[in-house]
KEKE-3310 file (N, C-alpha, C; in steps of 0.2 Angstrom, whole numbers, plus 5000, padded with zeros to 4 digits):
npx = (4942:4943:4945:4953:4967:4977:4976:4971:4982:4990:4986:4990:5002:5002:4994:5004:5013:5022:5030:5024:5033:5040:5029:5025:5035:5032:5022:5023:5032:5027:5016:5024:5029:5018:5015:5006:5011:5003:4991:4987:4976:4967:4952:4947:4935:4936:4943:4949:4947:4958:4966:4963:4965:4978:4981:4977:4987:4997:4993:4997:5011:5017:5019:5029:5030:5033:5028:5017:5001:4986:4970:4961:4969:4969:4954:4941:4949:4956:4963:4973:4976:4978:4988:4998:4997:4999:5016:5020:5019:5031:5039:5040:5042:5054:5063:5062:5053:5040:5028:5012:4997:4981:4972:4959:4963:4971:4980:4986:4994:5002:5011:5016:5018:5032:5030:5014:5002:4990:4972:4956:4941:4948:4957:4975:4980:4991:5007:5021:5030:5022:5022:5023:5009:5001:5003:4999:4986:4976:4977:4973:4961:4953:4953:4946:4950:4958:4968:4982:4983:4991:4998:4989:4988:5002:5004:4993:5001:5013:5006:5003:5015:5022:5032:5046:5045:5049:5056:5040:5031:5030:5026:5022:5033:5042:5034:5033:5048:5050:5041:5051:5062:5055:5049:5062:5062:5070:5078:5076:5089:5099:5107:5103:5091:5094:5095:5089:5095:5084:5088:5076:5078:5091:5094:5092:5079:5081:5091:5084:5076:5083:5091:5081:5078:5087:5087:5078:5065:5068:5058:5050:5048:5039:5039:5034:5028:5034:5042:5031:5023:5032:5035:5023:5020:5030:5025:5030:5029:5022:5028:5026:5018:5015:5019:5034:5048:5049:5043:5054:5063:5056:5056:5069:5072:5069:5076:5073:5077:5077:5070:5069:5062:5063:5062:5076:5075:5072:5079:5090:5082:5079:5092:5095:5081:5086:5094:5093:5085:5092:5102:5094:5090:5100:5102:5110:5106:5111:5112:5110:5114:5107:5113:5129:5139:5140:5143:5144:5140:5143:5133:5116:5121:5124:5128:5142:5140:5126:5111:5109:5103)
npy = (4867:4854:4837:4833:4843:4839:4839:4850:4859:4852:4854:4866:4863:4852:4854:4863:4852:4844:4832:4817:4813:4827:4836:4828:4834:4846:4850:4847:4853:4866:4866:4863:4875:4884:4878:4868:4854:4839:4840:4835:4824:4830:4836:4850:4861:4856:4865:4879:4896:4903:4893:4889:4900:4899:4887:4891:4900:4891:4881:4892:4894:4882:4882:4889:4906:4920:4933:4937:4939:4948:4949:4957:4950:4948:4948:4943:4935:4934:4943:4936:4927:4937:4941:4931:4926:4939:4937:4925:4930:4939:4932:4924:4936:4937:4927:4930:4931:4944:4953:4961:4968:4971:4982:4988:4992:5004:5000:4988:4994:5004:5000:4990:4989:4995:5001:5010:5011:5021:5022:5028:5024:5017:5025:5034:5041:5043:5037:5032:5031:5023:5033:5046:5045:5044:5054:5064:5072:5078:5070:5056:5062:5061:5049:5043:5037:5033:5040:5031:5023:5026:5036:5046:5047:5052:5064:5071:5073:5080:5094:5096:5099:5090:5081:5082:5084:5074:5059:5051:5038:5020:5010:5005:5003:5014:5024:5026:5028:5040:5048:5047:5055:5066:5070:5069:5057:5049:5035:5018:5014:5001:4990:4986:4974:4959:4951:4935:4928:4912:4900:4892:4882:4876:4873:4861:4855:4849:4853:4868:4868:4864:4875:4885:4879:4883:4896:4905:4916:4922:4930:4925:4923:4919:4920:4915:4900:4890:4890:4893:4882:4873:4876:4876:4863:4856:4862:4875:4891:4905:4924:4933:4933:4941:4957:4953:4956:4969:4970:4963:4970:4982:4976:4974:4987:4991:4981:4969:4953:4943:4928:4925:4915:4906:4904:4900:4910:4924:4927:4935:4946:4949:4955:4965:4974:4977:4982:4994:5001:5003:5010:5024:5026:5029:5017:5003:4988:4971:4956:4940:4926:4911:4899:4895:4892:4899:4911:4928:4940:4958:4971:4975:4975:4969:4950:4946:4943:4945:4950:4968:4984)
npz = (5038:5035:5041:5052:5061:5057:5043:5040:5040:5030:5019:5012:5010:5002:4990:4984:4978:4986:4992:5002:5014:5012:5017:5028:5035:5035:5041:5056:5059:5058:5066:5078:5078:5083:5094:5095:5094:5097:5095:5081:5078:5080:5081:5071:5072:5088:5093:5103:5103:5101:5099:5086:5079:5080:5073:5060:5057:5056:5045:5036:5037:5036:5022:5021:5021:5014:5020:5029:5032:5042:5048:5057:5071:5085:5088:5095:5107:5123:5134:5138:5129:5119:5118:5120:5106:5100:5104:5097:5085:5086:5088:5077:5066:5073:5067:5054:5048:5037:5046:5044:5048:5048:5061:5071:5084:5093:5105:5101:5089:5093:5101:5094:5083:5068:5057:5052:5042:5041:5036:5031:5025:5013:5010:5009:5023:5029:5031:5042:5057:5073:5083:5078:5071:5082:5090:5084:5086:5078:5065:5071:5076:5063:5059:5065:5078:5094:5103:5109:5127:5137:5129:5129:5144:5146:5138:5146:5157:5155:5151:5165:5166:5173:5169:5158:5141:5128:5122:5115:5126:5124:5134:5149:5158:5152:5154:5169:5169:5164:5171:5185:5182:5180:5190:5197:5207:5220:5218:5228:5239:5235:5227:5207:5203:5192:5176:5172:5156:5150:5137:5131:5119:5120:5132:5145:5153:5167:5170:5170:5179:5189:5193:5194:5207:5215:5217:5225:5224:5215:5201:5188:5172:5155:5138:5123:5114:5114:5128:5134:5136:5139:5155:5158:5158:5167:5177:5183:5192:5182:5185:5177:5161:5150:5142:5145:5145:5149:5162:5169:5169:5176:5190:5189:5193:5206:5213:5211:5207:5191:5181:5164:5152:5136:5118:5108:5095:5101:5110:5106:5105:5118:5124:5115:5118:5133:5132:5125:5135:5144:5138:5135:5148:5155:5166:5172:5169:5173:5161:5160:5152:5156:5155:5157:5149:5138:5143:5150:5144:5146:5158:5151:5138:5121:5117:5107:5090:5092:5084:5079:5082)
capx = (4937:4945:4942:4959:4970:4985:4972:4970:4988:4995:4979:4993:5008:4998:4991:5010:5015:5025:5030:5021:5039:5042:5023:5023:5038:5031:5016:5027:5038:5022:5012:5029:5031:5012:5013:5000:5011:5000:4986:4986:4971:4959:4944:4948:4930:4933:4949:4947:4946:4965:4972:4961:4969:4986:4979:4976:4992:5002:4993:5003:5017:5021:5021:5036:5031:5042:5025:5011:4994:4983:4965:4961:4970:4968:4948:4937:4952:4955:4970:4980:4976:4978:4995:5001:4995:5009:5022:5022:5019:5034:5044:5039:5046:5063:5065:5063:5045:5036:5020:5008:4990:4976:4967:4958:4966:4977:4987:4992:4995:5006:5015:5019:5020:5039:5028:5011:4998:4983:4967:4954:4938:4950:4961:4978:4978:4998:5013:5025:5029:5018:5025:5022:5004:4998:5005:4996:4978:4971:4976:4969:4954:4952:4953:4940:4953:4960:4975:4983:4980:4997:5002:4986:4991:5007:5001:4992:5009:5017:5004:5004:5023:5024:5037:5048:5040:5055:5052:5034:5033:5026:5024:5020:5041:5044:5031:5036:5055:5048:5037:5054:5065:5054:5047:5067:5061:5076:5080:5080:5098:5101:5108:5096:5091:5099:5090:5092:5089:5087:5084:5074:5078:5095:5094:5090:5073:5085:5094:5082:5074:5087:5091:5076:5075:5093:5087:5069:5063:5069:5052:5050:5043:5041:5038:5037:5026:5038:5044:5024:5021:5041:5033:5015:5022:5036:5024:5035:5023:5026:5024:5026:5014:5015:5026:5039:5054:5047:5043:5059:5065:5053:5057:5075:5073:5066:5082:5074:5079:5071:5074:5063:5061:5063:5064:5080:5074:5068:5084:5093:5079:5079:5095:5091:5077:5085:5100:5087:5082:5098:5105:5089:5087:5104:5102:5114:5105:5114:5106:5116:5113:5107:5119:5135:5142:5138:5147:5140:5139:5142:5129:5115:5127:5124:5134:5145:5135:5118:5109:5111:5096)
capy = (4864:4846:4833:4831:4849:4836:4838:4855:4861:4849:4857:4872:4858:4847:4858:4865:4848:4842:4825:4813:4815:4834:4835:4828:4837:4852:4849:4844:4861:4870:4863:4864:4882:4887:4877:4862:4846:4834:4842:4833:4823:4833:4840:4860:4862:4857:4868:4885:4901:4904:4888:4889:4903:4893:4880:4893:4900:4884:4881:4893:4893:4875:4886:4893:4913:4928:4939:4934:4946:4947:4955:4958:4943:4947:4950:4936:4932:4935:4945:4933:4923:4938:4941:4922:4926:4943:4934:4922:4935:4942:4924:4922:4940:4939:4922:4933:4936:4953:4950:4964:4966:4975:4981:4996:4991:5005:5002:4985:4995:5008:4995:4982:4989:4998:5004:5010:5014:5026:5021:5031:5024:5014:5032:5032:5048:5045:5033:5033:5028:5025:5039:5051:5044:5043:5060:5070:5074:5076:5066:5054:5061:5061:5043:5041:5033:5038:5038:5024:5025:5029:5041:5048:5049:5057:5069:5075:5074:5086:5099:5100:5103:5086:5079:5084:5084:5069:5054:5046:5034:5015:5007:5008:5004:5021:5032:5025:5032:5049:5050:5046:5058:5073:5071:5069:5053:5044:5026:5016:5017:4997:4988:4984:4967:4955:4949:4929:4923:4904:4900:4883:4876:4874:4871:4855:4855:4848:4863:4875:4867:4865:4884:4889:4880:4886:4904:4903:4921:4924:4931:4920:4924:4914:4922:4911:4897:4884:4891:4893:4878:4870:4880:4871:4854:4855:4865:4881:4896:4911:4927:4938:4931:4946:4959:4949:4960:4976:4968:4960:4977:4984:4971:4974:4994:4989:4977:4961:4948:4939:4925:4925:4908:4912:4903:4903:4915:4928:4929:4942:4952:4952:4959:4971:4979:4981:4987:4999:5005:5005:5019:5026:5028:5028:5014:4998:4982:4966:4951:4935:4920:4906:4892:4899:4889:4905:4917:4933:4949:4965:4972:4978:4973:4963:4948:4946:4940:4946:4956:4976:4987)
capz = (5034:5035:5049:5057:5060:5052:5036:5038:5041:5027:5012:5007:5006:4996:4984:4983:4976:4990:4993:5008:5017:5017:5019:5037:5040:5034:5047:5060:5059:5058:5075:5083:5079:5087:5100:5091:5095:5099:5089:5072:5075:5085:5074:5071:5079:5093:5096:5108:5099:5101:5095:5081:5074:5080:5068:5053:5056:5057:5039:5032:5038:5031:5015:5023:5017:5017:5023:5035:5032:5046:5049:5067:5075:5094:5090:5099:5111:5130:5133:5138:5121:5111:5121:5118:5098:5098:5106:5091:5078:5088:5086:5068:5064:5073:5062:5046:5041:5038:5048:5041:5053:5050:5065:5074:5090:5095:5108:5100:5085:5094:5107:5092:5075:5066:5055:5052:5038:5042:5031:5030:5019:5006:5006:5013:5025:5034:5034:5046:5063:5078:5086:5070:5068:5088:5092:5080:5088:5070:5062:5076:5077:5056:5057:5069:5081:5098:5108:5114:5132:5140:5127:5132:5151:5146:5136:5150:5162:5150:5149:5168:5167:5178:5165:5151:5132:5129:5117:5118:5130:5121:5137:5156:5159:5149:5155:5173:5168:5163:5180:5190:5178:5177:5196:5203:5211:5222:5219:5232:5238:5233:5221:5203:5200:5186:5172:5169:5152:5147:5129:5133:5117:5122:5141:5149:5159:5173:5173:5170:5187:5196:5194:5200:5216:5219:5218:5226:5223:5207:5197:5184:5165:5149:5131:5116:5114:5119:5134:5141:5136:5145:5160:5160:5161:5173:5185:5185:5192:5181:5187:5171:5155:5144:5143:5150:5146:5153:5171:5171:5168:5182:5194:5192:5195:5213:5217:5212:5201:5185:5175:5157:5148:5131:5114:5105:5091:5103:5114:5105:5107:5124:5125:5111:5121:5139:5129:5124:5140:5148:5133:5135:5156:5159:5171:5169:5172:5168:5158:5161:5151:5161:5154:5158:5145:5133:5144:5152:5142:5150:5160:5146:5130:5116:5116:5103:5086:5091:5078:5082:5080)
cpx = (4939:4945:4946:4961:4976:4983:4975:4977:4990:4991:4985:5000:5006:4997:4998:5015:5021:5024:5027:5027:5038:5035:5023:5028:5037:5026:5019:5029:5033:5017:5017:5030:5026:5012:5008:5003:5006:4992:4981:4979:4964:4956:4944:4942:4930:4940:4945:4948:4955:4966:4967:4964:4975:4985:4979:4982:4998:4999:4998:5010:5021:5022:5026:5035:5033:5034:5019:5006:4990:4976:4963:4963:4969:4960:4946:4942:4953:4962:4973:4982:4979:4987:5002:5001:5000:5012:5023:5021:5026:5040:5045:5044:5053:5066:5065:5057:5043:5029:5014:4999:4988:4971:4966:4958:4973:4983:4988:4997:5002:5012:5020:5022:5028:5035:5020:5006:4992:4978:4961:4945:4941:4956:4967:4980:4988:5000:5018:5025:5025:5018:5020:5014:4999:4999:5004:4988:4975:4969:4973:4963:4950:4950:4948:4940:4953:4966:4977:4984:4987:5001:4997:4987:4999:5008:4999:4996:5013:5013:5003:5009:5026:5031:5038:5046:5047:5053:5046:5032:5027:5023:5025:5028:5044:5040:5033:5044:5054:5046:5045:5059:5062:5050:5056:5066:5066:5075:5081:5088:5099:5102:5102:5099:5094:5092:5092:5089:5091:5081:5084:5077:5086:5098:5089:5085:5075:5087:5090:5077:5078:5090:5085:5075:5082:5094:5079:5070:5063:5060:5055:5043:5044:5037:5039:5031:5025:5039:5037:5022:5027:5035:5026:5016:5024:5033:5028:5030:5026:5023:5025:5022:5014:5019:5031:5044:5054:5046:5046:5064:5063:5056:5064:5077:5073:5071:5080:5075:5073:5073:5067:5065:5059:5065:5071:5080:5072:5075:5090:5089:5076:5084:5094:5087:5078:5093:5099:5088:5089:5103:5101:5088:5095:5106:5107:5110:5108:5111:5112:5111:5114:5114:5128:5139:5146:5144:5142:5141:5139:5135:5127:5116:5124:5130:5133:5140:5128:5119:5108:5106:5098)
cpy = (4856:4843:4832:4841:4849:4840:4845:4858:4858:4849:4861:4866:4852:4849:4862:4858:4845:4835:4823:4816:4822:4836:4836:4832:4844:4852:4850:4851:4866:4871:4864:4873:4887:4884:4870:4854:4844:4834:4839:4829:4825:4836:4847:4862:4862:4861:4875:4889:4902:4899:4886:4893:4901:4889:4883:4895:4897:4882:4884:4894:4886:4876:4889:4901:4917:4932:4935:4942:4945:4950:4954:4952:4942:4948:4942:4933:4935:4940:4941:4929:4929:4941:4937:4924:4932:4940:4929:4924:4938:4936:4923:4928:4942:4932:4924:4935:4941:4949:4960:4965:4972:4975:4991:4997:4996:5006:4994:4989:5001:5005:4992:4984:4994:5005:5004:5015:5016:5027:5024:5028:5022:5022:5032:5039:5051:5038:5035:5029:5028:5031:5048:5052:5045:5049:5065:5069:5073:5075:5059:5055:5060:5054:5038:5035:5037:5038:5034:5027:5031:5034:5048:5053:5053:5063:5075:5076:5080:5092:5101:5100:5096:5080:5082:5082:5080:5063:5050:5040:5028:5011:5009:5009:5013:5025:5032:5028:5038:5053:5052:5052:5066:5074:5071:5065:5049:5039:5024:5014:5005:4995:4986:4978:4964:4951:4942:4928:4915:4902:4892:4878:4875:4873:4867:4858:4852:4852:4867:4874:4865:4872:4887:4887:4882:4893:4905:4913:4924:4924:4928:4923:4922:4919:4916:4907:4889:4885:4892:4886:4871:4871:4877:4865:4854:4861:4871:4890:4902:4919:4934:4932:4930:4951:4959:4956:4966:4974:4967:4966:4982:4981:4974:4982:4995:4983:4970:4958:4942:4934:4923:4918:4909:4909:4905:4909:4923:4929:4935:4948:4955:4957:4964:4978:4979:4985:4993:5005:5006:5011:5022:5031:5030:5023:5008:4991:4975:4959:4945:4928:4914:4900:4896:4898:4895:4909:4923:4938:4954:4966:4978:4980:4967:4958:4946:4940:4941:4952:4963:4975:4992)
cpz = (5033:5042:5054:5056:5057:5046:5035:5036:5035:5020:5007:5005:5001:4991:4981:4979:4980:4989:4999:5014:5019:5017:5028:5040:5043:5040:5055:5064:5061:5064:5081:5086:5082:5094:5101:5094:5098:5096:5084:5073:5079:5079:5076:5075:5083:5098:5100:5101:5098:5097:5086:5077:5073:5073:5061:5054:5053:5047:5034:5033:5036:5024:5014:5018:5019:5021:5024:5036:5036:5046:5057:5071:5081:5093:5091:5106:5117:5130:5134:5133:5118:5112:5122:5109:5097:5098:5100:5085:5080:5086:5079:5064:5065:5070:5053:5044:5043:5041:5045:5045:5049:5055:5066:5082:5090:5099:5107:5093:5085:5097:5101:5085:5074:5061:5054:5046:5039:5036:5035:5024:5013:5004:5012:5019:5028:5033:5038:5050:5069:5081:5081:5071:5076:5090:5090:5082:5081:5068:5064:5075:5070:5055:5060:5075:5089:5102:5113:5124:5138:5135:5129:5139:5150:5144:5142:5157:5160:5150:5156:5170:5173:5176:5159:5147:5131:5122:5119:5121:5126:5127:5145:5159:5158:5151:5165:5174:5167:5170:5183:5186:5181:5186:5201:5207:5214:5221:5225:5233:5239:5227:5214:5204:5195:5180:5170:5162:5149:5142:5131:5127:5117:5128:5143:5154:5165:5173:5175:5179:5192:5198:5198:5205:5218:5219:5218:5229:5219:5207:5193:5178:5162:5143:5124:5117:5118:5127:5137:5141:5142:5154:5163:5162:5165:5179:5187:5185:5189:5185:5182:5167:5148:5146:5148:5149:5150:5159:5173:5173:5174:5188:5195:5195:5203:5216:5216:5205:5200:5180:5170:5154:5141:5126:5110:5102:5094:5109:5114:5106:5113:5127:5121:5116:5128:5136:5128:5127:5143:5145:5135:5143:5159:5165:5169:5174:5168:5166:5157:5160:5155:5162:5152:5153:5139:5137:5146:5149:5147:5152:5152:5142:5128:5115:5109:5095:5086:5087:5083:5077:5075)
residu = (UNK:UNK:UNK:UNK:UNK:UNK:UNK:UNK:UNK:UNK:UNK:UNK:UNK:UNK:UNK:UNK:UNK:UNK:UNK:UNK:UNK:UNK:UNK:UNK:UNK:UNK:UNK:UNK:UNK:UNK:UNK:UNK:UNK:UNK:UNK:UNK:UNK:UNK:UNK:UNK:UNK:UNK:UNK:UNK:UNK:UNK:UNK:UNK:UNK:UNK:UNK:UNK:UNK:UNK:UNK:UNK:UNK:UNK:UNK:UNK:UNK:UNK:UNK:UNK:UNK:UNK:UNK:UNK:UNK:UNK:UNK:UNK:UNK:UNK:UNK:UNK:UNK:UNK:UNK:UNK:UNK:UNK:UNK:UNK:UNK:UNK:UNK:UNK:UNK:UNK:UNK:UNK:UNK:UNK:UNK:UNK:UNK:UNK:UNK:UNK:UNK:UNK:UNK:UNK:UNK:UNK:UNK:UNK:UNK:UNK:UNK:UNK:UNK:UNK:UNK:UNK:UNK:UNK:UNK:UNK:UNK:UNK:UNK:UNK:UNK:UNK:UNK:UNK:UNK:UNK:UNK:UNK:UNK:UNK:UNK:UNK:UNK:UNK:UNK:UNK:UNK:UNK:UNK:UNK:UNK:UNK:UNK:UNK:UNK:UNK:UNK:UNK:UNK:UNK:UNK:UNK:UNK:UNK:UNK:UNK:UNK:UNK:UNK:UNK:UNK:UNK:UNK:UNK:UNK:UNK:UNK:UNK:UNK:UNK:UNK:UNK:UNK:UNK:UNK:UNK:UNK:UNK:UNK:UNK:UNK:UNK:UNK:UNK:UNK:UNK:UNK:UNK:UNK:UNK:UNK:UNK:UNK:UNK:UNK:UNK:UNK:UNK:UNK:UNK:UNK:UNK:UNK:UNK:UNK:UNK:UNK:UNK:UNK:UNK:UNK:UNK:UNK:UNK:UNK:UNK:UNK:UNK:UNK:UNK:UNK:UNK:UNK:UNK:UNK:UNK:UNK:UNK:UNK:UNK:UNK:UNK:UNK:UNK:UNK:UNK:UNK:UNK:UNK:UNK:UNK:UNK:UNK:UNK:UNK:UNK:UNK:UNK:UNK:UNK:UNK:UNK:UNK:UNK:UNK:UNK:UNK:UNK:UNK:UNK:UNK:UNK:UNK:UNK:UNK:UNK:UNK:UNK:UNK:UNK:UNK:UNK:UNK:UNK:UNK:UNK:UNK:UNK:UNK:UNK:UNK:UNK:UNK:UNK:UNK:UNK:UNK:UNK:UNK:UNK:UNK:UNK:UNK:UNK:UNK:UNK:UNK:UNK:UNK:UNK:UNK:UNK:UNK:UNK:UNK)
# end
């Protein structure tokens, strides 16, 4: 509703009685954290539909709040908008806020949420976890939903005895471990891939490109905002999107190696989730911070000081 996106963005720190000062910085922080610099004085109009929501988001967040309500936020967007729009719901929440969605999107609903409340016409029918809530037929069909598509497909794996009834697989990585488990499928007899990660906001865009042409074939993915955006400038061809970690993961089940570009906040949760899969699969692949500086963590270990699950 205001003519610049500075305007609009700096509406809740105004009205919050903010000085000019932490105003702009509040704006500043806010367009930084979507992805916006440079933004401030385009006309909201005439923004795309994605950075439009960037733009309402980026508003509240100069409010700095503990919880972030959504209602259908990937509707009107492309998948790779609405796959750019998690990833910074996903940013936002490993920096501390509750992010909270409503939608009737179930397989982001299954893929993304910890937890999930099943409504009903204003009635609440199940709490729980996706798991809980996607793995009951019934309850499903009660809601006038349907099963997200790979648990779907598994479902129907299990029932003709082509894999073990085991924990429900969230994603293609997981139902692809079950396939190779419950079919006895050989690994190629070579070594797994390596996982690089380099947190952009502390690695020189001289490094992070001289690393790459000093390991040409490395796959290459970026997660975060910053980092697709690092990756647009400096010409760096990705070949991951969206679920980065899980292809990096794929990738390295088949011998090859990946290095992911990856905002600081969202670094711990890379290892987190191949720490995951590596308890999980039994498999051991190892995630080796770019900037040596850090030091390398055991193969599929958290280093020392990341948040435990």
């Amino acid at each position: 509703f205001a003519p610049t996106v500075y305007q609009d963005v700096a509406f809740g720190p105004l009205n919050l009685g903010m000085t000019q000062e932490e105003i702009q910085s509040a704006v500043a922080r806010s367009l930084a954290a979507v992805g916006l610099t440079g933004y401030e004085k385009r006309p909201p109009h005439q923004l795309s539909g994605g950075e439009k929501k960037r733009a309402a988001i980026a508003g509240t967040l100069a409010m700095e709040p503990e919880i972030l309500v959504f209602d259908e936020p990937t509707s009107s967007l492309d998948p790779a908008g609405a796959a750019d729009l998690m990833e910074l719901l996903d940013e936002l929440n490993a920096k501390g806020t509750t992010i909270i969605i409503s939608t009737h999107d179930v397989e982001l609903a299954y893929l993304w949420a910890d937890q999930i409340i099943l409504m009903n016409k204003g009635t609440i029918l199940h709490v729980g976890t996706p798991e809980e809530v996607f793995t009951d037929p019934a309850l499903v069909t009660s809601s006038n939903l349907r099963m997200p598509a790979v648990l779907e497909l598994y479902t129907e794996l299990v029932s003709r005895q082509m894999v073990e009834k085991t924990q429900s697989p969230k994603s293609v990585l997981q139902l692809v471990s079950s396939l190779e488990q419950g079919m006895s499928i050989p690994r190629p007899d070579r070594a797994l891939g390596t996982i690089t990660v380099c947190n952009v906001d502390a690695t020189g865009v001289d490094e992070i490109t001289a690393w790459l042409a000093g390991h040409q074939g490395t796959r290459c993915g970026a997660m975060g905002t910053r980092a697709k955006n690092l990756a647009e400038r400096e010409s760096i061809v990705l070949d991951f999107t969206y679920g980065v970690i899980d292809k990096g993961i794929l990738r390295a089940l088949v011998g090859e190696c990946s290095v992911l570009l990856t905002p600081a906040s969202m670094v711990p949760h890379v290892f987190r989730r191949v720490k995951t899969y590596c308890r999980e699969s039994g498999n051991t692949i190892a995630v080796i911070p770019m900037n040596t500086k850090t030091g390398s963590p055991a193969p599929g270990v958290l280093k020392e000081g990341d948040k435990k699950e």
